[in-house]
C-alpha positions, -999 to 999 in steps of 0.1 A, spaced: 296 -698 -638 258 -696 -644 245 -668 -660 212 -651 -648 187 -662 -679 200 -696 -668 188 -697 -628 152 -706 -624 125 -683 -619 121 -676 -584 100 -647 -587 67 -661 -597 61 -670 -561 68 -637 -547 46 -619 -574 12 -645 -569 20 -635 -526 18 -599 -538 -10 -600 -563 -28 -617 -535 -19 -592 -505 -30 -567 -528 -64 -582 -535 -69 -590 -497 -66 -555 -491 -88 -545 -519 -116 -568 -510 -113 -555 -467 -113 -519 -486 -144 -532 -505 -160 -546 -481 -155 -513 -456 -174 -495 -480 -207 -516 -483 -203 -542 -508 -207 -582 -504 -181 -605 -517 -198 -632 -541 -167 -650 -556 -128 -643 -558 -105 -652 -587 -131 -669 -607 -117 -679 -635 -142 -683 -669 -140 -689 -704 -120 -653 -713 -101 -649 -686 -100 -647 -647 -124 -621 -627 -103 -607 -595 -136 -601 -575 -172 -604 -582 -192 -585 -556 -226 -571 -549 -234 -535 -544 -266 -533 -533 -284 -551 -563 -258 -547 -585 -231 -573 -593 -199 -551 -598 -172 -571 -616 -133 -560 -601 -106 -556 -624 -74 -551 -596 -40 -537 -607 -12 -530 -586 19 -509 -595 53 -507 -572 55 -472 -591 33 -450 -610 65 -436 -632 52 -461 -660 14 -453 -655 -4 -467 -626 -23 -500 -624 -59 -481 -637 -38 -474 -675 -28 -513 -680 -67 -516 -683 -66 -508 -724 -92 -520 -749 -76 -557 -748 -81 -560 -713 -116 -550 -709 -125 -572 -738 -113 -601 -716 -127 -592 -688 -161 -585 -704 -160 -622 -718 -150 -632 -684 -181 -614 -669 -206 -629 -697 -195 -665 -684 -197 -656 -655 -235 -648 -660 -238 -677 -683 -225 -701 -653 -248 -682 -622 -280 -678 -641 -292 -668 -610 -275 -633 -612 -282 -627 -648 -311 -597 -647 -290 -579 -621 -272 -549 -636 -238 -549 -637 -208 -528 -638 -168 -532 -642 -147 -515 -614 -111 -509 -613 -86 -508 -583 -59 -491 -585 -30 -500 -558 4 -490 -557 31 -487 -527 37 -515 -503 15 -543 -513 10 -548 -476 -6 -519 -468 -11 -501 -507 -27 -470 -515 -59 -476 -532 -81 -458 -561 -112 -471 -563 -128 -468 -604 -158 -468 -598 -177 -478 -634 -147 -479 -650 -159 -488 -682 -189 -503 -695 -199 -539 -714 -201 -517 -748 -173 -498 -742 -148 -528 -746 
């Protein structure tokens, strides 16, 4: 009889189908509120960056999380120090990659999902935290 550590993991593909419902939605609710998308999952030396996006002239750098459940903290309060130290590496290669956007001022957001990752609610964190704050 096989024992459960011993099947293979089949949840990997249901989680990477849920992470990316999750974005899709909070790119459209992005996207409803004014800002451009300039590059999804872009992976760079550091880490990967969910969304890059402008906001007006500003190049906002997306961080999103999605919880099932808030009983263990929402998504926003798996952003700790560690995180935002990789994602603020992520966002200097990025810069360092797309010269193009390095004078624009930037800023990290953080979206916050959680309930059916077809439809979740979302909490947008706005300047979230900032370069020197990580």
């Amino acid at each position: 009889m096989a024992r459960a550590e011993d099947s293979p993991d089949t949840s990997r593909p249901d989680r990477r189908a849920r992470g990316g419902a999750v974005e899709t939605a909070a790119l459209r609710f992005l996207q409803r509120h004014g800002l451009r998308l300039l590059a999804r999952n872009a992976r760079a030396r550091g880490g990967e960056l969910d969304l890059v996006m402008h906001d007006g002239d500003s190049l906002v750098f997306v961080e999103v999380r999605y919880r099932a459940s808030a009983l263990f903290g929402g998504g926003a309060a798996s952003v700790d120090a560690g995180k935002r130290r990789k994602l603020v590496l992520a966002a200097q290669a990025f810069l360092l990659a797309h010269p193009q956007h390095a004078d624009s001022p930037c800023r990290f957001d953080v979206i916050d999902a959680g309930g059916d990752p077809q439809a979740p609610a979302i909490q947008w964190l706005k300047d979230a935290f900032r370069a020197d704050d990580a």
